[in-house]
Structure formats: structure tokens, C-alpha cells
N, C-alpha and C positions, 0 to 999 in steps of 0.2 A: 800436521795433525794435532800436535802439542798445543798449538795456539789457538786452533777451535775448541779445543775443551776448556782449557782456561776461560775463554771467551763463555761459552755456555756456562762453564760455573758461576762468573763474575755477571753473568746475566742474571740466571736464577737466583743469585743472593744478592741484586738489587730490587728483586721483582719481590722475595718474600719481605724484607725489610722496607719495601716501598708499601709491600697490602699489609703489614701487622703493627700493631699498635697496643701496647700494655697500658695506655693511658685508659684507665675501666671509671675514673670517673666523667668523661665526655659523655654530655648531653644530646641528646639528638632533636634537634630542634625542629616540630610538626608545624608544615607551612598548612594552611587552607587554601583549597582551590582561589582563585581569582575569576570572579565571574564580570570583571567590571568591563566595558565594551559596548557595541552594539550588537546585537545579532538580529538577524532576521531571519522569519520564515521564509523557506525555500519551495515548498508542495504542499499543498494539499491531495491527501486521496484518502478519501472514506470509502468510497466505491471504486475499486480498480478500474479503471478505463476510463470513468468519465467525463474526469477532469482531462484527459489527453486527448479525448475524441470530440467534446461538445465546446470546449472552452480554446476560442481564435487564439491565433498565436498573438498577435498584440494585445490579447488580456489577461495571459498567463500569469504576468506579477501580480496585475491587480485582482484577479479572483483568490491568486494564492494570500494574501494578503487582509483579504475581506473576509468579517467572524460571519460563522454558516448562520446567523439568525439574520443578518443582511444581505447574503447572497442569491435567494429567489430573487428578490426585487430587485437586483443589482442584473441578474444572470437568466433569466428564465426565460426571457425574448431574444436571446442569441440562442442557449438551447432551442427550444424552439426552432428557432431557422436553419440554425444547423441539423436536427434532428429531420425535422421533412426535405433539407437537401439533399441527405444520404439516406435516407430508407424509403423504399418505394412502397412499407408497407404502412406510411403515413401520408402517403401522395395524393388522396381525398380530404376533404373536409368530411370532419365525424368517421373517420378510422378510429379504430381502437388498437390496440395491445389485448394480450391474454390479459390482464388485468383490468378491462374494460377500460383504459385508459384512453382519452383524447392524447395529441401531442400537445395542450396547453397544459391538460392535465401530469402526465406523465414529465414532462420538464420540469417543471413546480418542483414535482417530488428529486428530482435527480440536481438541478438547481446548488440544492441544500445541502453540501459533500460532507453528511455525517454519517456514519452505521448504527442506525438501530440496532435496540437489542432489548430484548422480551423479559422483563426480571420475574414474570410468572406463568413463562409460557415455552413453548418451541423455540429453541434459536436454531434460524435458519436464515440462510439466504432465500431461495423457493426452494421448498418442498412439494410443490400441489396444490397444499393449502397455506400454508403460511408465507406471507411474502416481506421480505426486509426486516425479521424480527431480530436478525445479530446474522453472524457469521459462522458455522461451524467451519474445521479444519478440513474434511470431506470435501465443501459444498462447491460445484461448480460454477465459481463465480462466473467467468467468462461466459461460459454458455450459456448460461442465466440471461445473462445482458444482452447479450446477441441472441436469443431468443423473442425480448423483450423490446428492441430497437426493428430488428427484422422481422419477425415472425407473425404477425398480425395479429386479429384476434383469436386463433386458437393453434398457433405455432408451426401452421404447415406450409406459411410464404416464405418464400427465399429460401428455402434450405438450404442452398448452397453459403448464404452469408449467415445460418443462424447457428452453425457451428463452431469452435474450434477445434475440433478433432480432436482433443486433449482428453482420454476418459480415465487417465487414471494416473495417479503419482508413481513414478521412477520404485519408490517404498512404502511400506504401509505404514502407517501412523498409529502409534504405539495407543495401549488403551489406559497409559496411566501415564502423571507426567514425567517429564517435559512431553510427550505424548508425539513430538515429531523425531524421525530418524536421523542420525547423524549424515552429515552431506554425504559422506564417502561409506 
């Protein structure tokens, strides 16, 4: 027992003599980050989903990759194709969307994976009336989209695919910032 305490003392007075240090003119030398390398972007998503639903898997580098002022013309005829392979509620020529939208039209716009946003007006995802004007923290993006891929032109096709069943967050969202609730 003798020999564990000594042992603990001779431990703890290498420990305080190993962290203290009376030397008070040492400098502490501020490194700057290192930014030198390459990095590359990894995703795009301005609009949740529709980079993962519209964009083939062997073009996910290269749309991630490509600036949104070149990706209609790069991306808008694979939208498109993809877009009337999976919705039956584009399975005509001259279908709309609740936005009177064609699917050449409505790819165009989805195409271009940026998030508008209103500097004098509604931000919203859809409201009814406003459509793609920013994001509030409410807005139901999902449904949104799947309303507007499925739902035809006035949202009562497919209802089984124009849902996700999600109507409300786990917390309410605070009305000042940071304005979301802590995870736990």
C-alpha cells in the first residue's frame, strides 16, 4: 500500500511540474489556417430532392460540378426524361402542373439548382400564391415538390405519391433567432 501512494505522489508531481511553467515571457506563436490544396465541390441542392431524383447517377459529379447559370442547358433534357418516366401526371403531351407548367417548362425551372428568394416580397416556398420566392423555415418543401411532380394541374392526381406525410416538425420553431429548437 506504501508503494501505491508514493507511486501516485511521484505521479502527480511529474504531472504538475510536466503542465507548469514560470517561463511568462513565451510567445505564442498564431498559425493561419492553411487553405492550400485542392478541394472540390461534393453536392449540389438548392431545392431538396431534386438533385437526388432528376439527376442520373452517372451525372451526379458532373451537374455537381457545373455553375447553375450552365446547368439548364447542360441538364434540362435528362430532367425532362426523367421527370415523364416517373410521373404519370406528365404522361401526355401538354400536361401541366398546378403551375401551368409543361414538363419542358417545369424542368427548365428545376434544371437551375438555385433557391430564389424575394428581396421585396413573400418568401416562400408555395404558399398558393407565391411560388419559389426563398424558403421559409415552416415551408413544406417536400410536399411542395411532390405535389408539383405528381399532382397535375390542380393537385388531386396521385395523392398517394403527392405526399410525404410529414405535417409538422418534432418542435416548434422559435419566433426570434436562431429561431430553430435545439435537437434534443
Amino acid at each position: 500500500m506504501k508503494t501505491i501512494k508514493i507511486f501516485s505522489f511521484a505521479l502527480g508531481m511529474s504531472l504538475m511540474t510536466f503542465n507548469c511553467s514560470n517561463n511568462d515571457d513565451a510567445v505564442m506563436e498564431i498559425k493561419t489556417p492553411d487553405f492550400s490544396g485542392t478541394y472540390a465541390q461534393e453536392d449540389q441542392m438548392g431545392r431538396p430532392a431534386v438533385n437526388t431524383v432528376f439527376v442520373s447517377a452517372a451525372s451526379k459529379d458532373n451537374f455537381n460540378v457545373t455553375i447553375p447559370s450552365a446547368q439548364q442547358a447542360a441538364f434540362q433534357s435528362m430532367f425532362q426524361t426523367n421527370l415523364e418516366a416517373l410521373s404519370p401526371a406528365f404522361a401526355n403531351p401538354g400536361d401541366t402542373n398546378a403551375l401551368g407548367q409543361t414538363s419542358a417548362a417545369f424542368t427548365g425551372l428545376l434544371a437551375t439548382d438555385v433557391l430564389n428568394v424575394s428581396l421585396d416580397g413573400t418568401t416562400t416556398f408555395y404558399d398558393g400564391t407565391h411560388v419559389l420566392t426563398g424558403r421559409a423555415l415552416a415551408d413544406d418543401v417536400i410536399t411542395v415538390e411532390l405535389l408539383l411532380i405528381f399532382g397535375g394541374e390542380d393537385f388531386s392526381e396521385n395523392p398517394g405519391l403527392s405526399n410525404d406525410n410529414v405535417d409538422a416538425n418534432d418542435k416548434s420553431f422559435f419566433t426570434s433567432f436562431p429561431y430553430l429548437a435545439s435537437p434534443w
